[in-house]
C-alpha positions as CSV (number, residue, x, y, z in Angstrom):
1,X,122.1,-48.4,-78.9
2,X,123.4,-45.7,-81.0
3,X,123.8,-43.3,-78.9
4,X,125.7,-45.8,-76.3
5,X,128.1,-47.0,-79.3
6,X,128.9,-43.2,-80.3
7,X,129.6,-42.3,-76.4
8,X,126.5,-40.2,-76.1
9,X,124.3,-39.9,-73.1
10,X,125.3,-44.0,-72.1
11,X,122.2,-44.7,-69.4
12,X,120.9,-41.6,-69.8
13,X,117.9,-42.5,-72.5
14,X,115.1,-42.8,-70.4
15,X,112.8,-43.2,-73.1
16,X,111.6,-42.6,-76.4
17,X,108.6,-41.4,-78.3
18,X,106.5,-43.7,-80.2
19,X,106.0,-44.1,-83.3
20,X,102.2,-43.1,-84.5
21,X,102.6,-42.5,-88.1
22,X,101.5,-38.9,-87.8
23,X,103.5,-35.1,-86.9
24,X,106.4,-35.6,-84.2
25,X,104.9,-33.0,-82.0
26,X,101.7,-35.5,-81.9
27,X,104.5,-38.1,-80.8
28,X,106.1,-36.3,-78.1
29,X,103.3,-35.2,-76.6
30,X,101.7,-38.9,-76.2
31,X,105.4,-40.0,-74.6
32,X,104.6,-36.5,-72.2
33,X,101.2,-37.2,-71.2
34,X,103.1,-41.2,-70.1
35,X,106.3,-39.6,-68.9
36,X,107.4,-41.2,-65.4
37,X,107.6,-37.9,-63.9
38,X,106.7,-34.8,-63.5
39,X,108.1,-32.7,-66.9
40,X,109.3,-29.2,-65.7
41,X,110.6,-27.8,-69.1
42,X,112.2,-29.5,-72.6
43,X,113.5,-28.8,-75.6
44,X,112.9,-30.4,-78.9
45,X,116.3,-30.6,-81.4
46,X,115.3,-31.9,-84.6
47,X,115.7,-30.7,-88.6
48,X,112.1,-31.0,-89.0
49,X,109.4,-28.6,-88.0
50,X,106.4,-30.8,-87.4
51,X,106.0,-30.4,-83.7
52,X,102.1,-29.5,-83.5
53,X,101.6,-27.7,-80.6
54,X,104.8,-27.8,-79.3
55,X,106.5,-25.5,-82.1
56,X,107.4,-23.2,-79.3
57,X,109.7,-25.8,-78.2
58,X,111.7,-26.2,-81.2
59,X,115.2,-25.2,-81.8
60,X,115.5,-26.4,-85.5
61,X,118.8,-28.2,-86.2
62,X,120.0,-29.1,-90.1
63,X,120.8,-32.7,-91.0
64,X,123.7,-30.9,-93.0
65,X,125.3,-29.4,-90.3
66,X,123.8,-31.0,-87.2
67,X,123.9,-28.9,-83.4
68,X,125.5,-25.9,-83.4
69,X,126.5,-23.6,-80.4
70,X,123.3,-21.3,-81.8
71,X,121.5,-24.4,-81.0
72,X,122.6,-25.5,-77.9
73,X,122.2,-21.6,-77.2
74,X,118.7,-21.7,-77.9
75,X,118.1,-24.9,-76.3
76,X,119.0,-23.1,-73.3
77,X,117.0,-20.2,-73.7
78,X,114.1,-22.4,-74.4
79,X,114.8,-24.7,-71.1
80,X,114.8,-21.6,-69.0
81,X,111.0,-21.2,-69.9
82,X,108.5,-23.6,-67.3
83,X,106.3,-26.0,-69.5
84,X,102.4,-26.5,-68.6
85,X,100.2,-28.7,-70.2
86,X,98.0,-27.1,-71.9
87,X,94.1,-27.6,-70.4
88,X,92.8,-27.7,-74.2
């Protein structure tokens, strides 16, 4: 609802991560491992760094200054790189 009010992505959210009460990279990966399709890459924008095991997949963002082009750069750089589950 946020995003729709502030003209971001309208239809577009196709889902969230729950909430578990433990690290955000815990979270993400249990929305990946129930994603509707197939996940070929992502990209994780946030101003904290508690991804877990996907670290890698972080391009860390400031609540003071929000997404910057050196972001969005590195979002792209990171979305260029194929994502595998990992088998452990």
């Amino acid at each position: 609802d946020i995003l729709a009010t502030a003209g971001v992505l309208p239809g577009r959210v196709i889902g969230r991560t729950p909430w578990l009460g433990c690290e955000r990279g815990i979270e993400i990966d249990a929305w990946l491992l129930g994603a509707p399709f197939p996940i070929a890459s992502f990209v994780i924008l946030d101003d904290m760094a508690d991804m877990a095991m996907h670290v890698s997949r972080l391009v860390r963002t400031t609540e003071s200054h929000g997404l910057r082009l050196t972001h969005a750069r590195a979002a792209l750089e990171v979305l260029r790189r194929p994502w595998e589950r990992s088998s452990s």
